[in-house]
C-alpha positions in Angstrom: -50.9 -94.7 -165.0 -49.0 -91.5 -164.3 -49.0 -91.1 -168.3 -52.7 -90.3 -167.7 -51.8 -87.0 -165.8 -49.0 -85.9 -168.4 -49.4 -83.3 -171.3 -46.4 -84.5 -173.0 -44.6 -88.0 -172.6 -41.0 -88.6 -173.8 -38.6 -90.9 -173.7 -35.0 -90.1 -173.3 -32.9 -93.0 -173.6 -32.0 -96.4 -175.0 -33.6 -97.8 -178.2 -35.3 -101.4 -179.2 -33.8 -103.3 -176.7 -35.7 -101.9 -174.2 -39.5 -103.3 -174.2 -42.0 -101.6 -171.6 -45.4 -104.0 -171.5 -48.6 -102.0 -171.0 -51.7 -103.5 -170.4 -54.9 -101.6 -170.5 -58.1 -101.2 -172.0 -56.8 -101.9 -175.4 -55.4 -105.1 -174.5 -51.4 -105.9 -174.1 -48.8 -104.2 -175.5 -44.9 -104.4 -175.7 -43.4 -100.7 -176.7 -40.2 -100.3 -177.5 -39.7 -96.7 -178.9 -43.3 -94.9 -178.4 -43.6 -93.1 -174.8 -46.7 -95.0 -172.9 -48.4 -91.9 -173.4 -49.7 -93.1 -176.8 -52.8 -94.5 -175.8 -54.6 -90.7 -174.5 -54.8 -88.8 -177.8 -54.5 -85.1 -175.9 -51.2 -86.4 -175.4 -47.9 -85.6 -177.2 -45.5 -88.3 -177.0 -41.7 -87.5 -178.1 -39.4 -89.4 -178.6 -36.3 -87.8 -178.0 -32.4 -87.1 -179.2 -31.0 -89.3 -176.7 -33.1 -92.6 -178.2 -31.1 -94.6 -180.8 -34.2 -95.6 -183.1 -34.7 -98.8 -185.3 -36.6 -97.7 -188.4 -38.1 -100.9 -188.7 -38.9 -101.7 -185.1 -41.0 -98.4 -185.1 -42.9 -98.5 -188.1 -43.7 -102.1 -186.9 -45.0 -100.4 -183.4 -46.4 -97.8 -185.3 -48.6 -100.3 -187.4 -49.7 -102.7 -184.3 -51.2 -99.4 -182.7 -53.1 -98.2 -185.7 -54.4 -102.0 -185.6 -55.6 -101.4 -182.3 -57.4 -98.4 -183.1 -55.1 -95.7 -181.3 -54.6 -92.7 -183.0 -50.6 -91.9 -182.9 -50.9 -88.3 -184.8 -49.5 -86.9 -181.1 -45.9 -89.0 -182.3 -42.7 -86.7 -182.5 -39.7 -87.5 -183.4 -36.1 -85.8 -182.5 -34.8 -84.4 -185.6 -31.0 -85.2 -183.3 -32.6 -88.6 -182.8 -29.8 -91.4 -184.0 -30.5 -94.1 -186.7 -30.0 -97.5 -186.2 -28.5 -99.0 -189.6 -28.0 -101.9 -190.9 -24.6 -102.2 -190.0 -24.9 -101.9 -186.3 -27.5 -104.8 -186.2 -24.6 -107.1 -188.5 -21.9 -105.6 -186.5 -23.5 -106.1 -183.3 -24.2 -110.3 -183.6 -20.6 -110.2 -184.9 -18.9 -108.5 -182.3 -21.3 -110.7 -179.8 -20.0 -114.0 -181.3 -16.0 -112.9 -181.3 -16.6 -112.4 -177.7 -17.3 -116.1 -177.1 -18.0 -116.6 -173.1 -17.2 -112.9 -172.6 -19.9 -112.1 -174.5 -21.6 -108.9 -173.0 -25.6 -110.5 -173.1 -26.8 -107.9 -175.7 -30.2 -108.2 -177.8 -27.9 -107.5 -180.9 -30.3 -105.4 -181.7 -28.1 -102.5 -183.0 -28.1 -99.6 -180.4 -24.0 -100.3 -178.7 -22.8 -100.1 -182.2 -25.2 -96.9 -183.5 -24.2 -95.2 -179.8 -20.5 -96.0 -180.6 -21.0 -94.6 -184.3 -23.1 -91.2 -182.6 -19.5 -90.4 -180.4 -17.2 -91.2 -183.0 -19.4 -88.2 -185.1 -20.2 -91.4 -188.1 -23.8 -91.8 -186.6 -26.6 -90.9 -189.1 -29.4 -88.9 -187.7 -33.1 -89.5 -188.9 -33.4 -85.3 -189.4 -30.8 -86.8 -192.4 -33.9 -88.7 -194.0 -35.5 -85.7 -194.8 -32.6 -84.1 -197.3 -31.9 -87.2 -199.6 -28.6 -85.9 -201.2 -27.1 -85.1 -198.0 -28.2 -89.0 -196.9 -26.5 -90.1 -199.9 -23.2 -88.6 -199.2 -23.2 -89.3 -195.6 -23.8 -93.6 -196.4 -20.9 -93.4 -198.9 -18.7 -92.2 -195.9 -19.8 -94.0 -193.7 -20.4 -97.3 -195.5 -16.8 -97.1 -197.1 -15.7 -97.8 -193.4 -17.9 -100.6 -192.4 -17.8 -102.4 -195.2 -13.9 -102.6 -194.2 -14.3 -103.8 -191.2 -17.3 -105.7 -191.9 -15.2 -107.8 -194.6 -11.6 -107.1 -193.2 -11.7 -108.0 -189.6 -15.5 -110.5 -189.4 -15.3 -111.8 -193.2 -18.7 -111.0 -193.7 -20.5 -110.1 -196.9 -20.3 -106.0 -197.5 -23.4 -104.1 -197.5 -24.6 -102.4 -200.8 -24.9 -98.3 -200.4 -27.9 -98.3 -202.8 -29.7 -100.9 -200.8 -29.3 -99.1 -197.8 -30.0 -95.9 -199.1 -33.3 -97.5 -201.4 -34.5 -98.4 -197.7 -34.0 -95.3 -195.6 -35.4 -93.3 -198.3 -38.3 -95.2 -197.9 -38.0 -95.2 -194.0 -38.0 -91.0 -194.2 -41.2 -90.4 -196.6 -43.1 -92.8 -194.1 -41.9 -91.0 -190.9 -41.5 -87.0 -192.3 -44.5 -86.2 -190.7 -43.9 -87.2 -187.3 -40.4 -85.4 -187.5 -39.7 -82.2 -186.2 -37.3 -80.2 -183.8 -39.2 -81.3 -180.4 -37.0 -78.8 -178.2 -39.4 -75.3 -179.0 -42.3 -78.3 -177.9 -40.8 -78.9 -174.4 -40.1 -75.0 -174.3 -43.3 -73.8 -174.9 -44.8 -76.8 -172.3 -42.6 -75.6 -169.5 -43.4 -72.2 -170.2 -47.2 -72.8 -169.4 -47.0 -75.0 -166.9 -47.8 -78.5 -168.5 -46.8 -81.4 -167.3 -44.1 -83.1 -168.9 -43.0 -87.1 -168.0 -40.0 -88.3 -169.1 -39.5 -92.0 -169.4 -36.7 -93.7 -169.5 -35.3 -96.7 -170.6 -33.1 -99.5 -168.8 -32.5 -99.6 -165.2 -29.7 -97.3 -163.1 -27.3 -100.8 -162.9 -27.0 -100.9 -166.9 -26.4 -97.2 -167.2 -22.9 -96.6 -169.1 -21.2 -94.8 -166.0 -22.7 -96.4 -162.9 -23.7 -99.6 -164.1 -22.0 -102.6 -163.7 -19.6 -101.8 -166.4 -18.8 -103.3 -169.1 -21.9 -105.3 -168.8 -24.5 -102.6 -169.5 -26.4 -100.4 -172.0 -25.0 -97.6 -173.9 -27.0 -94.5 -173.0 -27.1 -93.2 -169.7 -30.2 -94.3 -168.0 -30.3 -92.6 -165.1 -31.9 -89.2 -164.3 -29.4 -87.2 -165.4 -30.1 -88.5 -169.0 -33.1 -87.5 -168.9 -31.4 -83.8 -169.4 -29.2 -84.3 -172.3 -31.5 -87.0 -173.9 -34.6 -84.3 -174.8 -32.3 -81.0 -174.3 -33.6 -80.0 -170.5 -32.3 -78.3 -167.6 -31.8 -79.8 -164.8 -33.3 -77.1 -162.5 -36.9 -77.4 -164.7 -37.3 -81.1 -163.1 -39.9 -81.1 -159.8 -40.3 -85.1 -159.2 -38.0 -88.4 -160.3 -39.7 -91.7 -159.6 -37.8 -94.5 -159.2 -38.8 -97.7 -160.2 -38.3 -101.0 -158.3 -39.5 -104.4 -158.4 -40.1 -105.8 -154.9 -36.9 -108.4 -156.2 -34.1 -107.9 -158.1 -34.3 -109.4 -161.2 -31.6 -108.8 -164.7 -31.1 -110.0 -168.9 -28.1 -110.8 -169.8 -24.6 -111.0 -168.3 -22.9 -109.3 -165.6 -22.9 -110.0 -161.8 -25.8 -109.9 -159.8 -25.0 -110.9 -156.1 -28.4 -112.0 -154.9 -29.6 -113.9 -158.3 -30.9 -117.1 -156.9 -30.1 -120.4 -159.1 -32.2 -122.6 -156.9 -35.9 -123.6 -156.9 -37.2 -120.2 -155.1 -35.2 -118.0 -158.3 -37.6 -120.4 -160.2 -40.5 -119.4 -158.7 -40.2 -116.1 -158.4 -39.3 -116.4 -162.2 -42.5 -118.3 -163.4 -44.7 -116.0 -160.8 -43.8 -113.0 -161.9 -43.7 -114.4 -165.5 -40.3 -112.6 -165.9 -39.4 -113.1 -169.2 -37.6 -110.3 -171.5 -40.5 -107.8 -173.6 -38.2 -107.8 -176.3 -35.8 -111.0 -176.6 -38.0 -113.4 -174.5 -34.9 -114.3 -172.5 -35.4 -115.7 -169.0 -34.5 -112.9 -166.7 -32.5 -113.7 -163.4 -34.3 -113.5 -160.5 -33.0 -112.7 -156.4 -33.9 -111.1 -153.6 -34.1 -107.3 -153.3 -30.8 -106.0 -153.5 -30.3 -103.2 -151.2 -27.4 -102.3 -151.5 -27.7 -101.7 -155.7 -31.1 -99.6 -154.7 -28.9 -97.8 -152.3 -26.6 -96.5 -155.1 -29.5 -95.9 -157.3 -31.0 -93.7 -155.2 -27.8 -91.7 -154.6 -26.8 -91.1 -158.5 -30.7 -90.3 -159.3 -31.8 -88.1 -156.2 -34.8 -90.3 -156.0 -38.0 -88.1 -154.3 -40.4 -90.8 -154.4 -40.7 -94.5 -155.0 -43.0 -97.0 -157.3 -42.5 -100.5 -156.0 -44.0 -102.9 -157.9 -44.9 -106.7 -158.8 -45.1 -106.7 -154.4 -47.9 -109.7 -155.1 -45.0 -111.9 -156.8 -44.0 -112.8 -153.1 -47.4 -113.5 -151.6 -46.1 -117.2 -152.2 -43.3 -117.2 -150.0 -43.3 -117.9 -146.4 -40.0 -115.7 -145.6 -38.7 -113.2 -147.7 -35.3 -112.3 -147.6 -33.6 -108.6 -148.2 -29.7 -107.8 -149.4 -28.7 -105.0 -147.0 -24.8 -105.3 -147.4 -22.1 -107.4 -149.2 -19.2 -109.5 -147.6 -15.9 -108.4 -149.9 -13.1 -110.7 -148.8 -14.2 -111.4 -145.4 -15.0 -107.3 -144.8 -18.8 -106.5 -144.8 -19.1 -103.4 -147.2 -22.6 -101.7 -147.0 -21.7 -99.6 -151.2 -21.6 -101.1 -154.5 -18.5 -101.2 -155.9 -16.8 -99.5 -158.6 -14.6 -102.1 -160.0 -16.6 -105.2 -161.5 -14.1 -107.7 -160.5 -15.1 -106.7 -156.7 -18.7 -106.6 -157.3 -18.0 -110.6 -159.0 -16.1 -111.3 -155.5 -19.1 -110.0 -153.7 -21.6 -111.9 -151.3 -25.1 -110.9 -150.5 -25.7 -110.5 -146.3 -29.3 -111.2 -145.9 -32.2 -109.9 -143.3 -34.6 -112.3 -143.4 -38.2 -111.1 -142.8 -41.9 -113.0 -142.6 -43.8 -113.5 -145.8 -47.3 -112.9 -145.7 -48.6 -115.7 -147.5 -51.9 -114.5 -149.0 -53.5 -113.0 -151.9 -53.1 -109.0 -152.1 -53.9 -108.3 -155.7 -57.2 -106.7 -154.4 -56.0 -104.8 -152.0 -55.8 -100.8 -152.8 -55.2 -99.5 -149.2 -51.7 -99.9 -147.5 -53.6 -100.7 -144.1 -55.4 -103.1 -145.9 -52.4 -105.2 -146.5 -51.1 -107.9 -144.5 -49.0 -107.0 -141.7 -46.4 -108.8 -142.7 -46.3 -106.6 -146.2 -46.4 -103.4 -144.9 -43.5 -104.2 -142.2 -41.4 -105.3 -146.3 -42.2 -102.3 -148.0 -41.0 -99.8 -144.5 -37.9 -102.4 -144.5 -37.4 -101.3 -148.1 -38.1 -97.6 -147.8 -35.3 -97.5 -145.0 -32.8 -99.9 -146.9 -33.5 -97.6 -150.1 -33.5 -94.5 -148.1 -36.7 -93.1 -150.0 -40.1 -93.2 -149.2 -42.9 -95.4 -150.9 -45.3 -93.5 -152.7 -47.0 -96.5 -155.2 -47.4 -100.4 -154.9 -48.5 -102.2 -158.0 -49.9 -105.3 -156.9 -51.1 -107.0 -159.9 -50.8 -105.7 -164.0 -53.5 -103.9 -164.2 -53.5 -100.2 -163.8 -56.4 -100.3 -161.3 -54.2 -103.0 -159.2 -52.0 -100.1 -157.3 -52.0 -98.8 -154.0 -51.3 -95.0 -154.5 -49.5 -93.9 -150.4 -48.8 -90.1 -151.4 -51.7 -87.7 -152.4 -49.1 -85.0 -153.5 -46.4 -86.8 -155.6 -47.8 -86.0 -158.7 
């Protein structure tokens, strides 16, 4: 919806573990490297040096779009964009499996070990796929020191250089033309006033630093990122848009103090169809956790809020809302640093009315039931940041749009 609005759309962190659905006019789709922006042709949609991009995974995207009949000529690609190789997809179901129950809840998709390989200066970078000898020299290297570890330490098979290097030639005469050096792009669009929408990835409780560490992603996905993932200043940013389900909901492992293992977790589960876009994994499923939005809001300088999937709850006659933890018999009203606190943490509830009754039609906020509005004002004070859109169904059209002048 707000992609509609935007000259250029890009994306700044993660890789193909994150999947975005979008549902509009051309049916349903589940993206996991192309900006949302794909789908209005005037639009350029980069995708940026802080992504860590699956050859594969994109030409697959790529493909299901053309399908579709959208036209993806706006596509660029971060010559600093990092590869994911073959290697980090092995290494990352090996590393997974040594873990045993410690295991970290990955989509072993790839992107820990290629963000691991990008600091440790090893990464390869898909600008690399356009100079072949250079490509060459830099697998050699760098396979030389998987392959050690990959048969050494895991007593796996070794990878073959001319296998790998056969199919990321391929991989860079298919995508050449969508690569480029994006930064003069986002230059010349600040300089004349476009608008530019940057879109990121995971949520603020999986980024690297603030997350619930070590059970989150490998990019920083909070605004910040946004910076150093497309090569910004901070000053040049008017608006960040935090968004929040009207429950808490997480993949994988880690703690999450108001999941809910009961029947009402279940519901809110199967309501909200809540389901991972790119593993399929059942997500868990709580009650709005205040407390995390509180943080969220802090280390991203939220100015407005989108709340959505508020019509999950119409089911529920009492709602309940996290707005502290109890920490060893202390009530603490901040998220915790260390994660073995966070584990020892229990959610204090208020408990508020449901509403009980459709509201997917609804598109004014006075329109909606009492009951509703008095959640979403509970919410705006718990997160400390005002409301300014309610999705209240999938569908673009199904939102309730509260300030005029946020974009």
């Amino acid at each position: 919806m707000l992609s509609e609005k935007a000259d250029i759309v890009a994306r700044f962190c993660g890789g193909p573990n994150a999947g975005h659905t979008v549902i509009n006019l051309y049916g349903e789709f589940r993206l996991h490297h192309i900006p949302s922006g794909i789908f209005y042709p005037s639009t350029i949609c980069i995708i940026g040096n802080g992504v860590v991009i699956s050859p594969a995974v994109l030409l697959e995207e790529m493909k299901l779009l053309r399908q579709k009949g959208i036209d993806i000529s706006g596509l660029r690609i971060s010559k600093r964009a990092h590869l994911i190789m073959p290697y980090h997809i092995l290494l990352d179901g090996l590393e997974e499996e040594a873990r045993g129950k410690n295991a970290i809840g990955t989509t072993r998709s790839g992107v820990g070990p290629a963000y691991v390989d990008k600091i440790a200066r090893l990464g390869v970078r898909i600008g690399d796929l356009l100079d072949r000898d250079n490509l060459l020299r830099r697998l050699r290297l760098v396979l030389e020191h998987k392959n050690a570890i990959i048969t050494k330490v895991y007593g796996a098979e070794a990878l073959s250089v001319e296998e790998v290097y056969s199919q990321y030639c391929y991989y860079g005469d298919v995508l050449s033309p969508f690569i480029c050096d994006v930064e003069p792009l986002v230059q010349q669009a600040l300089d004349t006033k476009k608008v530019i929408l940057l879109e990121g990835a995971q949520g603020a409780m999986l980024d690297i630093d603030f997350g619930t560490y070590p059970y989150v992603t490998s990019s920083s996905t909070i605004a910040g990122g946004a910076c150093t993932g497309l090569g910004l200043s901070p000053t040049r940013i008017d608006h960040i848009i935090g968004v929040f389900k009207a429950y808490t909901t997480r993949v994988g492992s880690g703690p999450m103090p108001t999941e809910l293992r009961d029947a009402v977790g279940e519901q809110i589960r199967e309501y909200g169809h809540e389901y991972g876009a790119t593993t399929g994994r059942p997500r868990r499923c709580g009650w709005f956790d205040g407390v995390a939005a509180s943080l969220s809001t802090q280390v991203n300088g939220f100015t407005g809020i989108a709340l959505t999937r508020l019509d999950v709850l119409d089911i529920f006659p009492t709602i309940k809302i996290c707005t502290s933890y109890e920490l060893n018999g202390e009530s603490i009203n901040y998220f915790p640093g260390s994660i073995a606190m966070v584990e020892s943490c229990q959610a204090v509830y208020e408990e508020l009315p449901g509403w009980q009754s459709p509201i997917s039609e609804v598109r004014r906020f006075e329109d909606l039931p009492q009951a509703a509005q008095a959640y979403v004002k509970r919410l705006e004070e718990v997160i400390g940041c005002p409301v300014d859109f309610i999705s209240v169904g999938p569908r673009r059209e199904q939102s309730i749009i509260l300030t005029a002048n946020s974009w």
